[in-house]
PyMOL commands that place a pseudoatom at each C-alpha (Angstrom):
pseudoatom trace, name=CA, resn=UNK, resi=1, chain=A, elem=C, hetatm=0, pos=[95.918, 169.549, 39.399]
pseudoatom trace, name=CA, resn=UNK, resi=2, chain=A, elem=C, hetatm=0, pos=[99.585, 170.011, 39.994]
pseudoatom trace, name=CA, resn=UNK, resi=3, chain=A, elem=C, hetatm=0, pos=[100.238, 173.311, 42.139]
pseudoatom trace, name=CA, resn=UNK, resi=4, chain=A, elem=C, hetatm=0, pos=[103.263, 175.551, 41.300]
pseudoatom trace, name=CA, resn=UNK, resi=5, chain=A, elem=C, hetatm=0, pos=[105.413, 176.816, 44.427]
pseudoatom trace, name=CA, resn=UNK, resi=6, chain=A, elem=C, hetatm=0, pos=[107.626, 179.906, 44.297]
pseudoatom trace, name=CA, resn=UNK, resi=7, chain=A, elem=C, hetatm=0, pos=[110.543, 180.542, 46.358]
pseudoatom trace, name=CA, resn=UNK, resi=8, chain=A, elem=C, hetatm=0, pos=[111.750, 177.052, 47.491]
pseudoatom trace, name=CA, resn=UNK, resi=9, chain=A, elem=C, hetatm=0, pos=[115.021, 176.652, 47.483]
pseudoatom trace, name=CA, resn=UNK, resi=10, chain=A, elem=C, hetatm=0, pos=[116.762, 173.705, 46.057]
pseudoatom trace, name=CA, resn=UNK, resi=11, chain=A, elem=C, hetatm=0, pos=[118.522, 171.053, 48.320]
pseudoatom trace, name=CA, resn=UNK, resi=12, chain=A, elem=C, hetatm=0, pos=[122.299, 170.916, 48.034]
pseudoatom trace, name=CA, resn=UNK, resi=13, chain=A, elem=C, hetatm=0, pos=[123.562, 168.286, 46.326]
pseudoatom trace, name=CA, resn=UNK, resi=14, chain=A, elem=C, hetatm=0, pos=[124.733, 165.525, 48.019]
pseudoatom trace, name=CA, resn=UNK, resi=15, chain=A, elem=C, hetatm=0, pos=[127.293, 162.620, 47.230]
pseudoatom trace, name=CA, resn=UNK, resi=16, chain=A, elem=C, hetatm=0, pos=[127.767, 158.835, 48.657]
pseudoatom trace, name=CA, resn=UNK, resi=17, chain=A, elem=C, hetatm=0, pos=[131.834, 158.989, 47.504]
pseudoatom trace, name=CA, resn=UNK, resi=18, chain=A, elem=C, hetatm=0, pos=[134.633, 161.746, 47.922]
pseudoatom trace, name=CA, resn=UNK, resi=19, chain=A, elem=C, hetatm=0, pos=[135.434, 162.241, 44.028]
pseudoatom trace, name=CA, resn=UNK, resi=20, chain=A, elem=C, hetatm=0, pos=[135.708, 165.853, 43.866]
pseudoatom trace, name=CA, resn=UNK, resi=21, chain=A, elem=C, hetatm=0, pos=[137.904, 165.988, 46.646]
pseudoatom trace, name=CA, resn=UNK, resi=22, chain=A, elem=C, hetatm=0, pos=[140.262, 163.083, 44.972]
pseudoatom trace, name=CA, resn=UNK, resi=23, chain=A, elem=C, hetatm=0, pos=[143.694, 163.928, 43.543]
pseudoatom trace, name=CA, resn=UNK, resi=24, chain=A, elem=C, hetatm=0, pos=[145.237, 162.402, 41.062]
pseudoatom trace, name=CA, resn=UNK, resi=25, chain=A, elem=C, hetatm=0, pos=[147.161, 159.189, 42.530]
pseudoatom trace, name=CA, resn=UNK, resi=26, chain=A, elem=C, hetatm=0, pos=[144.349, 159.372, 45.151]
pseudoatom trace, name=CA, resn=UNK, resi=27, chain=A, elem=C, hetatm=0, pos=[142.170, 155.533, 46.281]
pseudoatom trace, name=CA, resn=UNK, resi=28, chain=A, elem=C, hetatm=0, pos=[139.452, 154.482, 48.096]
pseudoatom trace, name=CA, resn=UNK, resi=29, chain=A, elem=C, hetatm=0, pos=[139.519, 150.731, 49.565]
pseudoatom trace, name=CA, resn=UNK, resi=30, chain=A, elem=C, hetatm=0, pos=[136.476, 148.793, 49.679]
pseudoatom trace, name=CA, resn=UNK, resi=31, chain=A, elem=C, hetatm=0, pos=[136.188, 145.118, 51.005]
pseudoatom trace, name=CA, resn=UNK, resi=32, chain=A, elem=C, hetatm=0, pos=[132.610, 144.323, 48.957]
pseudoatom trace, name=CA, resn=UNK, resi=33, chain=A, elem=C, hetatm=0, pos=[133.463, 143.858, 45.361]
pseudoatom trace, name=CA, resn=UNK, resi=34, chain=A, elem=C, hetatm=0, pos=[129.530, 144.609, 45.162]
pseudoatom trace, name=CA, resn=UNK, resi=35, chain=A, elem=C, hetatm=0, pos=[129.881, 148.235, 46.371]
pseudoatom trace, name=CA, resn=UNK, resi=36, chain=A, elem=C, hetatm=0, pos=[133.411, 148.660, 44.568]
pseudoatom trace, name=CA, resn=UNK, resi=37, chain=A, elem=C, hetatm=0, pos=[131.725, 148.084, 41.598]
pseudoatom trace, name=CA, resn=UNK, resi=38, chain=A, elem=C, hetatm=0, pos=[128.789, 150.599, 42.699]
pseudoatom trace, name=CA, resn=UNK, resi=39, chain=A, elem=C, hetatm=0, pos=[131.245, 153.524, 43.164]
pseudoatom trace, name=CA, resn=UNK, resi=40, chain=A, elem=C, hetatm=0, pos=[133.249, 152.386, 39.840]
pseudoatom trace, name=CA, resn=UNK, resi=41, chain=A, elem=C, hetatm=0, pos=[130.224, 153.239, 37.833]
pseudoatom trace, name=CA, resn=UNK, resi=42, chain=A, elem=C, hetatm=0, pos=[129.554, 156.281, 39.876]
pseudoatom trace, name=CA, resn=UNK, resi=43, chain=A, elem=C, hetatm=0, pos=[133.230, 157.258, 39.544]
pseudoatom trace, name=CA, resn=UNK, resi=44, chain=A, elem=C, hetatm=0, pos=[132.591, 157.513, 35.825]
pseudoatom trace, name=CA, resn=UNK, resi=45, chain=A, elem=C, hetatm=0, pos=[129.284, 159.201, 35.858]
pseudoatom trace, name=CA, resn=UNK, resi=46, chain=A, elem=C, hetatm=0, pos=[130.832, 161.890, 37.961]
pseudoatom trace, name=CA, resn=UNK, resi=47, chain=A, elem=C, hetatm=0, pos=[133.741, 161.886, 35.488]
pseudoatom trace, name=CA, resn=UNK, resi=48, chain=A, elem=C, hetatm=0, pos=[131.651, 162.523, 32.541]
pseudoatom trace, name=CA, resn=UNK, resi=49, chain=A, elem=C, hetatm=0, pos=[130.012, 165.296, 34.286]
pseudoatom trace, name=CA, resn=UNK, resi=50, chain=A, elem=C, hetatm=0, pos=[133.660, 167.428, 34.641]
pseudoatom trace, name=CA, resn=UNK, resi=51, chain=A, elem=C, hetatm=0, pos=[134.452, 170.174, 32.776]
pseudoatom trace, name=CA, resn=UNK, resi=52, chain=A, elem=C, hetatm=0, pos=[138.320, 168.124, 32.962]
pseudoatom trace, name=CA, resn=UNK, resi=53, chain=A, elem=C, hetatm=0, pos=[139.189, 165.123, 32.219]
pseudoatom trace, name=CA, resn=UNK, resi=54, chain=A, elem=C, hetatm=0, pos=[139.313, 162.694, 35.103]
pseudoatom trace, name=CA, resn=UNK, resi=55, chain=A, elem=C, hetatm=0, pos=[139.728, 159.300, 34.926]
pseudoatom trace, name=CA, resn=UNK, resi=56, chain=A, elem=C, hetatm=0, pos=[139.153, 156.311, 37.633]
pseudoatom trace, name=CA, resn=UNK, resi=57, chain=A, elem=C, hetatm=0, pos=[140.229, 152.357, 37.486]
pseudoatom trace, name=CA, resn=UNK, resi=58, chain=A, elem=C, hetatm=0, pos=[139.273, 149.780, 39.800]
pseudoatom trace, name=CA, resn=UNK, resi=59, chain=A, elem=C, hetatm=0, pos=[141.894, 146.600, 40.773]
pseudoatom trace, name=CA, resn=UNK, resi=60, chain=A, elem=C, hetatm=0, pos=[141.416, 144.027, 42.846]
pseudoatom trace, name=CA, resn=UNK, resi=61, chain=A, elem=C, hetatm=0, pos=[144.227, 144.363, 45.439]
pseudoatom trace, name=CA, resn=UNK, resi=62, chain=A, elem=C, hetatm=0, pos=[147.601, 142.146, 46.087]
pseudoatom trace, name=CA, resn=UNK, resi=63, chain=A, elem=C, hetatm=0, pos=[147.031, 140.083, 49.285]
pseudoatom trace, name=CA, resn=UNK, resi=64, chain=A, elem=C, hetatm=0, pos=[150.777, 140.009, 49.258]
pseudoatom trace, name=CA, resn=UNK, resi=65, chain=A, elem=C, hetatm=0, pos=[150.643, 144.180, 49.994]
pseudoatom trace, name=CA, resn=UNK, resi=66, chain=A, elem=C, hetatm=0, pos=[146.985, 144.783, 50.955]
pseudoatom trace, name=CA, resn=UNK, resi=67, chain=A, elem=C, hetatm=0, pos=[144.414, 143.375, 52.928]
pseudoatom trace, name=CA, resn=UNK, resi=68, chain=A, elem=C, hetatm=0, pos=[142.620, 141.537, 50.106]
pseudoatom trace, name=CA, resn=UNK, resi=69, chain=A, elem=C, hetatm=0, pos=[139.701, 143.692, 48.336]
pseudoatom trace, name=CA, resn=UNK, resi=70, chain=A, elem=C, hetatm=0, pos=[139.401, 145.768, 45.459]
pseudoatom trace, name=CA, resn=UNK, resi=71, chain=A, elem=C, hetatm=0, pos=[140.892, 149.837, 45.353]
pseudoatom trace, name=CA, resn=UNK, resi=72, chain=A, elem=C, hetatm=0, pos=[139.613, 152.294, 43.185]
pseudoatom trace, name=CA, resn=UNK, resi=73, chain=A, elem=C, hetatm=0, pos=[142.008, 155.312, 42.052]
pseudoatom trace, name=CA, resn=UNK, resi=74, chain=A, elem=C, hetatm=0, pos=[141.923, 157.984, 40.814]
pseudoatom trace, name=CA, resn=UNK, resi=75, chain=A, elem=C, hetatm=0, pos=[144.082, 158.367, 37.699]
pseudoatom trace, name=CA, resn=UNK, resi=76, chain=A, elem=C, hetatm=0, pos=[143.818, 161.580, 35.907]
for i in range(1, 76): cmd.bond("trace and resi %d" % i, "trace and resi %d" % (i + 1))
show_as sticks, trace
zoom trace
């Protein structure tokens, strides 16, 4: 039989990317189009959880500008 438990606090939450503290404009770089892809999906998630509307997109960078790997930004 389960047990109930009074009193215990709840953990703060805790997050693997910096969204919340992104500003419009704002990127993150990653060199794994694995784990780009990973915080894409995230990105959303966490966009669909706002009260505002925030947007992301994720582009393979120019190897002409950028060491070659894939930026997400932030874009609302």
């Amino acid at each position: 039989m389960l047990q109930i438990e009074k009193d215990i606090p709840v953990p703060e939450q805790t997050t693997k990317y910096p969204f919340k503290d992104m500003e419009t404009g704002d990127s993150i770089y990653f060199e794994d189009e694995r784990q780009a892809n990973s915080a894409r999906v995230s990105a959303l998630r966490f966009a669909g959880r706002q009260e505002a509307v925030w947007g992301f997109t994720l582009r393979k960078t120019d190897p002409d500008r950028d060491k070659v790997g894939w930026r997400l930004w932030r874009t609302e």
